[in-house]
C-alpha positions in Angstrom: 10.0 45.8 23.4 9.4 43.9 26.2 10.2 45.4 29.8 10.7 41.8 32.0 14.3 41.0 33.3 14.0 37.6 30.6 14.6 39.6 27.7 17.6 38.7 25.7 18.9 41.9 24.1 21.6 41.6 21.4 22.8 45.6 20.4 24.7 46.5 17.1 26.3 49.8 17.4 28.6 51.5 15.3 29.4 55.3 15.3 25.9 56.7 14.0 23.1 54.1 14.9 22.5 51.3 17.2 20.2 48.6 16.5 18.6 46.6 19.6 17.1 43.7 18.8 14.6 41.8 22.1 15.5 37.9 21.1 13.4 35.4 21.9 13.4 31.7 20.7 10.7 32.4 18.2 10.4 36.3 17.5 12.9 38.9 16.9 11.9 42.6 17.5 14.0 45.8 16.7 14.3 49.0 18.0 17.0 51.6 16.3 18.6 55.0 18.1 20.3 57.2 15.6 22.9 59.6 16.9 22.4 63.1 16.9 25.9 64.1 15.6 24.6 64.9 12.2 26.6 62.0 10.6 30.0 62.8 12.1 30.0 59.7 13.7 33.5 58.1 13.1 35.6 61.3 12.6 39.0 60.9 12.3 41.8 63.7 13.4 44.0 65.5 11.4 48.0 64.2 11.4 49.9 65.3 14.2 47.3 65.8 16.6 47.4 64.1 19.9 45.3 61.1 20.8 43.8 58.2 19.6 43.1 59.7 16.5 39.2 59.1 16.6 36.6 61.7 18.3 34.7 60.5 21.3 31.3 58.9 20.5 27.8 61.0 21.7 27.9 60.7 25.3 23.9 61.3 24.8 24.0 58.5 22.5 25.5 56.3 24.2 23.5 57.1 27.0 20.1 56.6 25.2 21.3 53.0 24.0 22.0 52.1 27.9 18.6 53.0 28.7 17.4 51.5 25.9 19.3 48.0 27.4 18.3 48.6 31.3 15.4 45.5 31.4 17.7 42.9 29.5 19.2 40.2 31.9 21.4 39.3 29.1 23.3 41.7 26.5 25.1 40.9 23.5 26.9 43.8 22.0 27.8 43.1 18.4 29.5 45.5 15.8 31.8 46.2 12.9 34.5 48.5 14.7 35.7 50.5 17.9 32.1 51.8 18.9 31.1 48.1 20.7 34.1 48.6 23.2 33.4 52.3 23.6 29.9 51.5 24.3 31.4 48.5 26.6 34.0 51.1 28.4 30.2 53.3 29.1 28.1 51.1 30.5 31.5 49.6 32.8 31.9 53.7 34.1 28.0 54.8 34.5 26.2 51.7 35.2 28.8 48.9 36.4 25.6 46.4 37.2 24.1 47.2 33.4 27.7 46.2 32.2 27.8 43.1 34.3 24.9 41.6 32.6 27.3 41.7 28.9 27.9 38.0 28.3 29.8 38.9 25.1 31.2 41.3 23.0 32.0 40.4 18.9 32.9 41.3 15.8 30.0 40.8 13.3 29.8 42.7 10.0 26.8 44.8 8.7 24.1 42.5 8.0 19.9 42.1 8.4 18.1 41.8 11.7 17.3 38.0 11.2 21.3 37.5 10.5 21.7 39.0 14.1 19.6 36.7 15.8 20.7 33.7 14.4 24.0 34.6 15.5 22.7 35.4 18.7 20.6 32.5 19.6 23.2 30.2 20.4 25.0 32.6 22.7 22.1 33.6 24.9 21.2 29.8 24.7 24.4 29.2 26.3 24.3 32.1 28.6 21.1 30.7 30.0 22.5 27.3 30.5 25.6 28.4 32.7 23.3 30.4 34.7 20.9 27.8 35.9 24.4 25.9 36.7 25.0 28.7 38.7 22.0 28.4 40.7 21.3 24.9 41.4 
């Protein structure tokens, strides 16, 4: 990918993998990080133990898919369950400027890399339109 600060990054994350896809008007490019948990991604706890009922997501992992998002001037985090707000609740407590630069954070369902980007597009179109309002 790309390192320049006009890189559109849209990330799909769920517990064991997270796709990050560079978005441009014309090409799509994709990049994947795989957890290290050895597929325990999304383990759930056994009844009557305290908590949320869902262990923690790789802190490593998480930390590899920041990284992996530190040149985009626009992020898009995108996924089928809890991991896109735990990945949100991350970047918000190690790298508050990194999480400033989220203009959204959706629902979408498991689908190709060209599915992602067009549903994509039309929010980092928007997000650059309000910020050259927010310049002039």
């Amino acid at each position: 990918m790309e390192k320049t600060k006009h890189i559109h990054l849209a990330v799909y994350i769920d517990h064991r993998a997270a796709r990050i896809l560079a978005i441009t008007p014309e090409a799509c490019t994709e990049k994947r990080i795989a957890t290290d948990s050895g597929g325990r991604g999304h383990v759930h706890h056994h009844a009557g133990t305290p908590g949320p009922g869902h262990a923690e997501m790789d802190k490593g992992f998480l930390d590899a898919v920041s990284a992996a998002l530190k040149e985009a001037r626009h992020i898009l985090i995108l996924g089928p369950a809890e991991a896109k707000f735990e990945l949100a609740r991350h970047l918000q407590r190690h790298d508050p400027e990194l999480r400033a630069r989220v203009i959204g954070i959706e629902n979408l369902d498991r689908c190709s890399a060209a599915g992602i980007c067009a549903f994509a597009r039309p929010l980092f179109r928007k997000a650059d339109l309000m910020a050259g309002a927010t310049q002039r």
